[in-house]
VOTI-339471 format. One line per 5 residues: number of its first residue (from 1); for each residue x, y, z of N, C-alpha, C, O. Coordinates in Angstrom, 2 decimals. Layout:
BEGIN
NUM	X,Y,Z,X,Y,Z,X,Y,Z,X,Y,Z  ...
//
This chain:
BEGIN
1	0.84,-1.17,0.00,0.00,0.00,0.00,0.89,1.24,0.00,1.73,1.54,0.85  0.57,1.86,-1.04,1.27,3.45,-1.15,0.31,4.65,-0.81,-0.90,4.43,-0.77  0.74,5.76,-0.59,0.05,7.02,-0.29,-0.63,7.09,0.93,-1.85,7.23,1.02  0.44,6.96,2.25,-0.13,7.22,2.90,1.14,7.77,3.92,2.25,7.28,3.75  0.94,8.78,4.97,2.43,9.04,5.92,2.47,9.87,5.35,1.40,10.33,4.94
6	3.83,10.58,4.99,4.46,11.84,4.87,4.39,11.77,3.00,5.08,12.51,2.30  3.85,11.20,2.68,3.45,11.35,0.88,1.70,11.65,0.53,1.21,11.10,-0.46  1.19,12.19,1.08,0.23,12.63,0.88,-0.51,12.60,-0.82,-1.69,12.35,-1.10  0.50,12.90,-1.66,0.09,12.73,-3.18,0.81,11.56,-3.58,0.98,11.41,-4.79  1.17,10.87,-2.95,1.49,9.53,-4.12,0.24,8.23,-3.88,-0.50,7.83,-2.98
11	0.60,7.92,-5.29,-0.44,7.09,-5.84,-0.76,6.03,-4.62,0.13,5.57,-3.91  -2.18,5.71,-4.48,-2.81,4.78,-3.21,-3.16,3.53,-4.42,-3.81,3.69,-5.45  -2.54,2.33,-3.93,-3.20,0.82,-4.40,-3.20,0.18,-3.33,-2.40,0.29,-2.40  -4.28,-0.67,-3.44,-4.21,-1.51,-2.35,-4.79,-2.99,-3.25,-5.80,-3.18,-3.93  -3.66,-3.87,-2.87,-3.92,-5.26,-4.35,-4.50,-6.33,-3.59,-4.76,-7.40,-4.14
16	-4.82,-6.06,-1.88,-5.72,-6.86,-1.51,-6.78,-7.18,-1.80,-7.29,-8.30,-1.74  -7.55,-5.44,-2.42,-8.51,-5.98,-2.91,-8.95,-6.55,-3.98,-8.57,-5.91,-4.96  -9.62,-7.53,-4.29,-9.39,-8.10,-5.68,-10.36,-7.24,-6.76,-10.49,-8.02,-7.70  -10.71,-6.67,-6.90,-11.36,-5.71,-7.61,-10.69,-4.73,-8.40,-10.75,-4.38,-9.58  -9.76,-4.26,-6.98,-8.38,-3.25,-7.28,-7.20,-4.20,-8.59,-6.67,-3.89,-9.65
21	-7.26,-5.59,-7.63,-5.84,-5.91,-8.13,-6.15,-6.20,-9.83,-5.24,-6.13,-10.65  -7.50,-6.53,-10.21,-7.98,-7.41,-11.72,-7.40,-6.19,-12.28,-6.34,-6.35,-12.88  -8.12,-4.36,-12.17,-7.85,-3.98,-13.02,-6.28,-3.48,-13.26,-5.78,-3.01,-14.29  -5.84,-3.68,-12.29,-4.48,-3.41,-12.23,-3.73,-4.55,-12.93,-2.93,-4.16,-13.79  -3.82,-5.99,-12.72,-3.30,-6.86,-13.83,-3.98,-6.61,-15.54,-3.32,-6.75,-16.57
26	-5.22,-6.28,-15.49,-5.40,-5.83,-16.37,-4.29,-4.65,-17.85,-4.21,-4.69,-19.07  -3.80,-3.97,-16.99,-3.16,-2.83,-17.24,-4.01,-1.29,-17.56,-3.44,-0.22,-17.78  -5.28,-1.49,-17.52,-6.07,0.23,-18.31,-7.00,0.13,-17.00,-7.25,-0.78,-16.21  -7.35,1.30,-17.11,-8.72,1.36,-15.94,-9.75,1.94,-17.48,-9.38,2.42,-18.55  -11.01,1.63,-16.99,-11.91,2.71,-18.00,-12.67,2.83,-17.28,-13.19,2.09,-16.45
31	-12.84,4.22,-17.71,-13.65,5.26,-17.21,-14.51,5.90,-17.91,-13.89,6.45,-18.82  -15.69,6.14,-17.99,-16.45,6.95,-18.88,-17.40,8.03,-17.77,-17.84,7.84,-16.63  -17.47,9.22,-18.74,-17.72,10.65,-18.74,-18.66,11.14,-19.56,-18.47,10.79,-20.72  -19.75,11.93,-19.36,-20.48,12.71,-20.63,-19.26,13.14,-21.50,-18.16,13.26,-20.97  -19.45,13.39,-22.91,-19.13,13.67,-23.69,-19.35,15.05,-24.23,-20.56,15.07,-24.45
36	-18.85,16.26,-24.58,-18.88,17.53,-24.55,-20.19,17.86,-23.62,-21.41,17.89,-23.78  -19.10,18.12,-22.37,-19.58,18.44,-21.05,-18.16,19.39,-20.77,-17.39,18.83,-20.00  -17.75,20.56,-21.19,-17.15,21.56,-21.12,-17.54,22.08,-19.98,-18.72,22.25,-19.67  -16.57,22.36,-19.29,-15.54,22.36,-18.69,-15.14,21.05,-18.26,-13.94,20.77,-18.17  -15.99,20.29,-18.00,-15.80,18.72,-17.03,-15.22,18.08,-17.87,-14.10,17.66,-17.60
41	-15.87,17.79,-19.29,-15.42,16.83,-20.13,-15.51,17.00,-21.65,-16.60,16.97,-22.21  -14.33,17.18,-22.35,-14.62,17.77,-23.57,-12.86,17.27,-24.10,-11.89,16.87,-23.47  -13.15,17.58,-25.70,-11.93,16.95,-26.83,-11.47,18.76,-26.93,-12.21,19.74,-27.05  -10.02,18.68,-26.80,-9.55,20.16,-27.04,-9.30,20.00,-28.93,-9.74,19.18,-29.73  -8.58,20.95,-29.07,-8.29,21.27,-31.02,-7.22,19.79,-31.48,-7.53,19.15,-32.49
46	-6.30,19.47,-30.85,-5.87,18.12,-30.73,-6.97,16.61,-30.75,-6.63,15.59,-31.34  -7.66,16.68,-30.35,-8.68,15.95,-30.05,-8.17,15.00,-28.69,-8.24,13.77,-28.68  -7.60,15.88,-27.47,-6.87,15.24,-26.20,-7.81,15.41,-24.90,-7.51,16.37,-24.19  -8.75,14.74,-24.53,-9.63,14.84,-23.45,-9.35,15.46,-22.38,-8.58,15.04,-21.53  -10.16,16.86,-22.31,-9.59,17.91,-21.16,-10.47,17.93,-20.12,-11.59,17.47,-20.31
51	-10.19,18.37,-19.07,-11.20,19.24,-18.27,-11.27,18.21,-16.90,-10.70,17.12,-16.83  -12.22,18.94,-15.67,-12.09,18.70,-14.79,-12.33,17.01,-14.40,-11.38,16.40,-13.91  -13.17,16.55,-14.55,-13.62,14.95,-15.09,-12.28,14.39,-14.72,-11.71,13.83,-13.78  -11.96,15.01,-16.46,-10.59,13.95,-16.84,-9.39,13.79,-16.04,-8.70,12.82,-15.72  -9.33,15.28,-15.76,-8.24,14.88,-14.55,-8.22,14.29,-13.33,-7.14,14.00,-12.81
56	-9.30,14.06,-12.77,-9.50,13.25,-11.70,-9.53,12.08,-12.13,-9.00,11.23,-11.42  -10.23,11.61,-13.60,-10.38,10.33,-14.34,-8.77,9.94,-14.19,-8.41,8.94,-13.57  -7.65,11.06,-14.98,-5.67,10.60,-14.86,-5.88,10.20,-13.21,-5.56,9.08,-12.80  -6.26,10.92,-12.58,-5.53,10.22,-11.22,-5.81,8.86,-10.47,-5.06,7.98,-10.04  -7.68,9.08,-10.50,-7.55,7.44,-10.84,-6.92,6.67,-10.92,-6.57,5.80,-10.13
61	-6.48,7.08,-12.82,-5.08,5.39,-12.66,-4.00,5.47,-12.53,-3.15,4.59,-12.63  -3.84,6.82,-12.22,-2.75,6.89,-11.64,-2.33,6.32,-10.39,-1.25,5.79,-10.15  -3.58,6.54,-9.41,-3.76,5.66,-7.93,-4.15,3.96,-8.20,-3.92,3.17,-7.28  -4.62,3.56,-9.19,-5.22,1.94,-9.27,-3.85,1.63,-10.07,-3.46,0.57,-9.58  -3.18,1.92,-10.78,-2.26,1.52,-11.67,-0.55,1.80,-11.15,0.47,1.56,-11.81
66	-0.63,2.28,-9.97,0.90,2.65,-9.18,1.69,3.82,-10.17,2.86,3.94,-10.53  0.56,4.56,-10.38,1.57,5.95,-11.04,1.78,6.22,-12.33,2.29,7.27,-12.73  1.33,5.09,-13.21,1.08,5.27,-14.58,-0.43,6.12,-15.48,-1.37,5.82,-16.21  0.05,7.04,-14.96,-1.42,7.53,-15.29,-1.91,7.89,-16.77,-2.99,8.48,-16.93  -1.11,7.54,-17.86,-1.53,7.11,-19.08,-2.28,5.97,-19.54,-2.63,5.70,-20.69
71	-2.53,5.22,-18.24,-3.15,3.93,-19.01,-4.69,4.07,-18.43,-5.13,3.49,-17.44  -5.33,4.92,-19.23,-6.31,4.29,-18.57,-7.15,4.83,-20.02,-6.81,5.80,-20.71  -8.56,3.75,-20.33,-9.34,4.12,-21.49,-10.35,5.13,-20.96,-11.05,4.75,-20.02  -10.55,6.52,-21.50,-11.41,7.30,-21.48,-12.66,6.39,-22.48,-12.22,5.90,-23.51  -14.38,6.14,-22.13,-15.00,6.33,-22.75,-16.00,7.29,-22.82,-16.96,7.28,-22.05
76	-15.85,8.10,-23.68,-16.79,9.26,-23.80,-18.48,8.84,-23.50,-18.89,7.91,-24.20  -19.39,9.40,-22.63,-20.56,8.99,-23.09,-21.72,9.67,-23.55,-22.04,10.68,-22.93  -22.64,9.19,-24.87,-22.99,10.03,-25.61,-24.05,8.98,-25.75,-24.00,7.82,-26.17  -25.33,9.93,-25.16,-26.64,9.67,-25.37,-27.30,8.08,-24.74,-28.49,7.81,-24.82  -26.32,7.22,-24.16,-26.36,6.43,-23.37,-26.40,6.50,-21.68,-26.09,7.52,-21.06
81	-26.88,5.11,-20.99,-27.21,5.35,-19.92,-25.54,5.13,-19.14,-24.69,4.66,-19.90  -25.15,5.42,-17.87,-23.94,5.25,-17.23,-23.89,3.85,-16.86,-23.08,2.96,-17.12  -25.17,3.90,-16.04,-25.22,2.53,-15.32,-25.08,1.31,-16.35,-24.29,0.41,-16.03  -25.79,1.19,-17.58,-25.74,0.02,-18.45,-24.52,0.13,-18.87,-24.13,-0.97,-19.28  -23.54,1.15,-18.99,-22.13,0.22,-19.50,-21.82,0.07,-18.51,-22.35,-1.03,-18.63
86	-21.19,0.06,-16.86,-21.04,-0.64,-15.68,-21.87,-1.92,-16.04,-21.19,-2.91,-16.30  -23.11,-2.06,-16.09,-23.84,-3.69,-15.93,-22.91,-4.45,-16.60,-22.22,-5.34,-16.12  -22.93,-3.96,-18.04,-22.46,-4.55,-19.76,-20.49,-4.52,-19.26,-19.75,-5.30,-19.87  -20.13,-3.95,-18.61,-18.34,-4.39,-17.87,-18.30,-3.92,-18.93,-17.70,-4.61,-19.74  -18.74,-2.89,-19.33,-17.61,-1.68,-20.98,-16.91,-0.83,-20.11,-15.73,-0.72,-20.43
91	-17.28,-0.11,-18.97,-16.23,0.52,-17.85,-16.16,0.01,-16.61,-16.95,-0.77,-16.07  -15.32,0.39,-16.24,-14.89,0.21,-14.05,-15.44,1.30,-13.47,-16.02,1.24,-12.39  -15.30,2.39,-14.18,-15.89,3.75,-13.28,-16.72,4.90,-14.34,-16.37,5.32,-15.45  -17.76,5.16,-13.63,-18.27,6.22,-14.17,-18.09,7.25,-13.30,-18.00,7.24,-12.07  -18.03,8.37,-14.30,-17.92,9.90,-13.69,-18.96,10.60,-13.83,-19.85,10.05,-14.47
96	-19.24,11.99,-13.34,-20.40,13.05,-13.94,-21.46,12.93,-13.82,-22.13,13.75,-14.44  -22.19,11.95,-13.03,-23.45,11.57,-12.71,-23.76,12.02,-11.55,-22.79,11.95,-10.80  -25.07,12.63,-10.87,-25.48,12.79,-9.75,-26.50,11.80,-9.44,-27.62,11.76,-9.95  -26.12,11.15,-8.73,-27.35,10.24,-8.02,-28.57,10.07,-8.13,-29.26,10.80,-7.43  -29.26,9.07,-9.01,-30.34,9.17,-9.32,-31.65,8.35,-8.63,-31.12,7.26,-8.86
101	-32.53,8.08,-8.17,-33.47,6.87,-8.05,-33.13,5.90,-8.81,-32.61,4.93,-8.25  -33.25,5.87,-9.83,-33.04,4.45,-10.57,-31.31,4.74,-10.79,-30.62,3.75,-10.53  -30.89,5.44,-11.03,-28.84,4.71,-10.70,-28.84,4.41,-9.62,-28.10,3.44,-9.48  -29.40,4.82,-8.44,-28.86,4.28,-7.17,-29.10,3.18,-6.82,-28.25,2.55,-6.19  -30.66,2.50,-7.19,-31.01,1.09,-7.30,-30.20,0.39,-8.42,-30.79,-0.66,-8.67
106	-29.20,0.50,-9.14,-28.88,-0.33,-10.11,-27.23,-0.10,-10.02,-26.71,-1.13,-10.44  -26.40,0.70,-9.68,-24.96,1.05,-9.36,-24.83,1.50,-7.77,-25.80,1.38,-7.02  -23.52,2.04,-7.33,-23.24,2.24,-6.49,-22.41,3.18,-6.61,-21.53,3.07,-7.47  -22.50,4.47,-5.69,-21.71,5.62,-6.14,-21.36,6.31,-4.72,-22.25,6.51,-3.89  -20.17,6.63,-4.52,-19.28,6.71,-3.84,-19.17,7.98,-3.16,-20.21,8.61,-3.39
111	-18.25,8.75,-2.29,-18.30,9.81,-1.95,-18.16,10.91,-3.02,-17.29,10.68,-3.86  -18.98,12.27,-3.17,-19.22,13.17,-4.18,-17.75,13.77,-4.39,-17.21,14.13,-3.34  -16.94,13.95,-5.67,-15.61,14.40,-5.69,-15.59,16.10,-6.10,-14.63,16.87,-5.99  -17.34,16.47,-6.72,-17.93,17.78,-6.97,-18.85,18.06,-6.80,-19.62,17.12,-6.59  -19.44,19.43,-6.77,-20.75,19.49,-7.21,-21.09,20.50,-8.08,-20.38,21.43,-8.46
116	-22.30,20.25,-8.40,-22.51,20.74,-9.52,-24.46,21.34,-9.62,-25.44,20.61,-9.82  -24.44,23.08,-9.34,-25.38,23.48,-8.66,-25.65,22.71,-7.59,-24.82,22.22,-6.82  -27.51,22.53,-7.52,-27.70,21.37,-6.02,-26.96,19.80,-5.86,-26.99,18.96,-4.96  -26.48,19.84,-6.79,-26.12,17.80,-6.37,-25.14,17.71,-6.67,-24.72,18.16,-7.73  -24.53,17.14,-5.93,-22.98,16.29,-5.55,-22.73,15.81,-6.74,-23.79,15.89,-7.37
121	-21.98,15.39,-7.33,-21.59,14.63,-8.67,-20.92,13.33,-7.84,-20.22,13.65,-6.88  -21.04,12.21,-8.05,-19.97,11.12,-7.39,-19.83,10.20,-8.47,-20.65,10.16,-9.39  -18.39,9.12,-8.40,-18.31,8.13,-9.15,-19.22,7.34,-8.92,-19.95,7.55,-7.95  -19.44,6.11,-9.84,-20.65,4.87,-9.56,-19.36,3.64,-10.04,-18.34,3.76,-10.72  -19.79,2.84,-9.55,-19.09,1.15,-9.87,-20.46,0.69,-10.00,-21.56,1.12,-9.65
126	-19.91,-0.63,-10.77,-21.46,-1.70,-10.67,-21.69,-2.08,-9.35,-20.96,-2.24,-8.37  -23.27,-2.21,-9.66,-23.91,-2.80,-8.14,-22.82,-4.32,-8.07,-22.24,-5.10,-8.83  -23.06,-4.05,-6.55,-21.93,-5.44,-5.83,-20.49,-5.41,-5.87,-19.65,-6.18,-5.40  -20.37,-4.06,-6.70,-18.48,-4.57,-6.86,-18.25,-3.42,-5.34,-18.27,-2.20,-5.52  -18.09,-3.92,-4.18,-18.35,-3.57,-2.64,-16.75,-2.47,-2.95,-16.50,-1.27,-2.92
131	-16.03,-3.63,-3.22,-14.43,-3.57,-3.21,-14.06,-2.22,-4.10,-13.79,-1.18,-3.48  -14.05,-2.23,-5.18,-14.06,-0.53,-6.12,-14.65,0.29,-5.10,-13.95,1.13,-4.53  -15.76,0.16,-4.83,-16.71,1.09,-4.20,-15.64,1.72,-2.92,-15.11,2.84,-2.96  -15.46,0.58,-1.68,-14.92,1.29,-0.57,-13.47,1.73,-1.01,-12.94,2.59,-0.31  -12.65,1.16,-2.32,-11.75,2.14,-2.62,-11.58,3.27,-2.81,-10.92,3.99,-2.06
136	-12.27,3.70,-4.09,-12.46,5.11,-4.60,-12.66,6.29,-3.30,-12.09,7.36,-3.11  -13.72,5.57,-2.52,-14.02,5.98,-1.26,-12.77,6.60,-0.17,-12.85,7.55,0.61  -11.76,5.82,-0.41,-10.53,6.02,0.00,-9.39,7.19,-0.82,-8.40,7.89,-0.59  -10.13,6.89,-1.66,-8.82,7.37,-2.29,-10.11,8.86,-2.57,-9.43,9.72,-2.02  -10.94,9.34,-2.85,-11.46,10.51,-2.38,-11.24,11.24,-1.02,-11.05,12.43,-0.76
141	-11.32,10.29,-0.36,-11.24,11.10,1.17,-9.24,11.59,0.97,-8.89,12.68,1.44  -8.35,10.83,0.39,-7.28,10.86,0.69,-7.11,11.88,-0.61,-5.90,12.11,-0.72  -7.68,12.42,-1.40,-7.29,13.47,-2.52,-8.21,14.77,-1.78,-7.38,15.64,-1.55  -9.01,15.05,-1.50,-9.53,15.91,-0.29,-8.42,16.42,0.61,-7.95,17.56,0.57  -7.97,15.14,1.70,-7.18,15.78,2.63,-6.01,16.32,1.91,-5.64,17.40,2.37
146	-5.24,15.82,0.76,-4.35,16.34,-0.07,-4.74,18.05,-0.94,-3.81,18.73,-1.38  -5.74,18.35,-1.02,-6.18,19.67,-2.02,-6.26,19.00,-3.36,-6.32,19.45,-4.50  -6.24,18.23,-3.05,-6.27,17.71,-5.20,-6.94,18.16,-5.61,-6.67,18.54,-6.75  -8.49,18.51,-5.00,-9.36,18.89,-5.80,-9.36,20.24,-6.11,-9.98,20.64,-7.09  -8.78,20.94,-5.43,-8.28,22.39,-5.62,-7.55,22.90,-6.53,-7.78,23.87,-7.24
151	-6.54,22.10,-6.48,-5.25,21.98,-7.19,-6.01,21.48,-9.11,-5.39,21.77,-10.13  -7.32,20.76,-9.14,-7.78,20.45,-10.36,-8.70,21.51,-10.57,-8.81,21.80,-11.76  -9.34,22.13,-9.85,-9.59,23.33,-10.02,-9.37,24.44,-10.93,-9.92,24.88,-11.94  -8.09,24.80,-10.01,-7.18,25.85,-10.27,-6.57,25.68,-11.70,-6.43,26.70,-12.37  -6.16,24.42,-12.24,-5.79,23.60,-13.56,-6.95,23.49,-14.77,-6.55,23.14,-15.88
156	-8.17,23.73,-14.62,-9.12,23.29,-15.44,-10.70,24.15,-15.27,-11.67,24.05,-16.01  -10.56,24.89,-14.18,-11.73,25.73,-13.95,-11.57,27.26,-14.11,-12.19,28.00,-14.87  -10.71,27.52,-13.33,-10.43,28.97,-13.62,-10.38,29.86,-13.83,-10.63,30.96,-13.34  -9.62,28.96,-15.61,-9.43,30.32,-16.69,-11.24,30.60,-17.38,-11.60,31.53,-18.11  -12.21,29.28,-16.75,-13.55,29.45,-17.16,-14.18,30.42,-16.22,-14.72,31.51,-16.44
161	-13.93,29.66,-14.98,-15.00,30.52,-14.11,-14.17,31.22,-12.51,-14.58,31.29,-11.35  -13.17,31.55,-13.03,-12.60,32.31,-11.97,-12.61,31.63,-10.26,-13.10,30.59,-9.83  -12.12,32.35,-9.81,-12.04,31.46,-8.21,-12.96,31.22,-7.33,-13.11,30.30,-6.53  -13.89,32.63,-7.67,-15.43,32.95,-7.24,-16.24,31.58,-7.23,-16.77,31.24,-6.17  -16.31,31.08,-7.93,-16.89,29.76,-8.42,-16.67,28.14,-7.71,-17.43,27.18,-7.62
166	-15.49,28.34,-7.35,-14.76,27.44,-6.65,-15.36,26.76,-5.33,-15.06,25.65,-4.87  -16.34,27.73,-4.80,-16.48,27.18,-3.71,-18.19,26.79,-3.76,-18.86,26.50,-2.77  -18.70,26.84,-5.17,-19.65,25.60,-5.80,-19.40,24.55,-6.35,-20.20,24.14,-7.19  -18.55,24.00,-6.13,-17.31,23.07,-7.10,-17.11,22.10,-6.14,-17.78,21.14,-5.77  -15.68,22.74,-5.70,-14.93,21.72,-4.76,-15.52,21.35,-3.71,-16.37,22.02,-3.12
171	-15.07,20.09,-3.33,-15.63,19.44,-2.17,-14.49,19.01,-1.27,-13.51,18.39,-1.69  -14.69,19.42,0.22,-14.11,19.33,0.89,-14.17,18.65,1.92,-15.26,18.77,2.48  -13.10,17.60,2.67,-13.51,17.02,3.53,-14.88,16.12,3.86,-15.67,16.21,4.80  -14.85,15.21,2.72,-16.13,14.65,2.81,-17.43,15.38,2.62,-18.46,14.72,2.70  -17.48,16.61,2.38,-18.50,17.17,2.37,-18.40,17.94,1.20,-17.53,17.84,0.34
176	-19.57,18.90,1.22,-19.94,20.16,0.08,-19.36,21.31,0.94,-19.81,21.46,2.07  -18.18,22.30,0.35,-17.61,23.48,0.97,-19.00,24.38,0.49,-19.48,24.54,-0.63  -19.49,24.97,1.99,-20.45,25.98,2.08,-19.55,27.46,1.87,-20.13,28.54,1.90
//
């Protein structure tokens, strides 16, 4: 187990869990995101997946993958449901979703990493995968106590919506910063 003690930002795995360890023998994590969802999630003039999303999406595998944070498959999502590619195992994690009645009966979604007006945004894993679930869980609370989310902020919000904004955004300490 890494990222924890006097390293505050280095990558957290833990290969006990077997959930953790598949996608990690695996080699990619995937992740899917709305699809031109600017600022969160959007293709820049390169066609290189930017924005706030994504960078939490890099750290991800950067934390499940021990620091390689190139490997992981972005799938864009476009006009589809989140939860059915989790059922269908086309991703490990969804992003950009706020908690729904029917996602919450059918996935499982984790502590909120934003928000977005009234509702929290949080990742979802498929229903039952317990193990993803209390990870991410971990590794949110442990990018919180670090500022990561600040720090992705400051990187991807910004130059949109100035600092003013920030404190409808980030989430702090397990919670929504009032």
């Amino acid at each position: 187990m890494t990222g924890q003690g006097e390293y505050p930002d280095a990558p957290f795995n833990d290969h006990a869990l077997a959930a953790v360890h598949r996608i990690h023998l695996r080699g990619v994590v995937r992740i899917n995101d709305p699809a031109d969802n600017a600022p969160f999630s959007y293709q820049n003039d390169k066609g290189v997946w930017q924005g706030y999303d994504v960078y939490f999406a890099r750290r991800i595998a950067k934390e499940i993958l021990d620091g390689k944070p190139k490997c992981f498959h972005f799938v864009p999502l476009i006009g589809e449901d989140c939860v059915e590619q989790l059922e269908q195992d086309q991703v490990d994690i969804a992003l950009g979703f706020s908690p729904g009645p029917k996602q919450s009966t059918l996935a499982e979604f984790t502590l909120p990493y934003r928000k977005d007006g009234e509702n929290p945004i949080a990742p979802a894993v498929r229903k039952g995968n317990g193990e993803l679930h209390l990870w991410l869980n971990d590794v949110i609370s442990r990018r919180i106590a670090a500022g990561f989310f600040h720090k992705v902020y400051g990187a991807t919000l910004t130059p949109v919506y100035g600092n003013v904004v920030s404190e409808t955004v980030v989430i702090e300490r397990g919670g929504v910063r009032k």
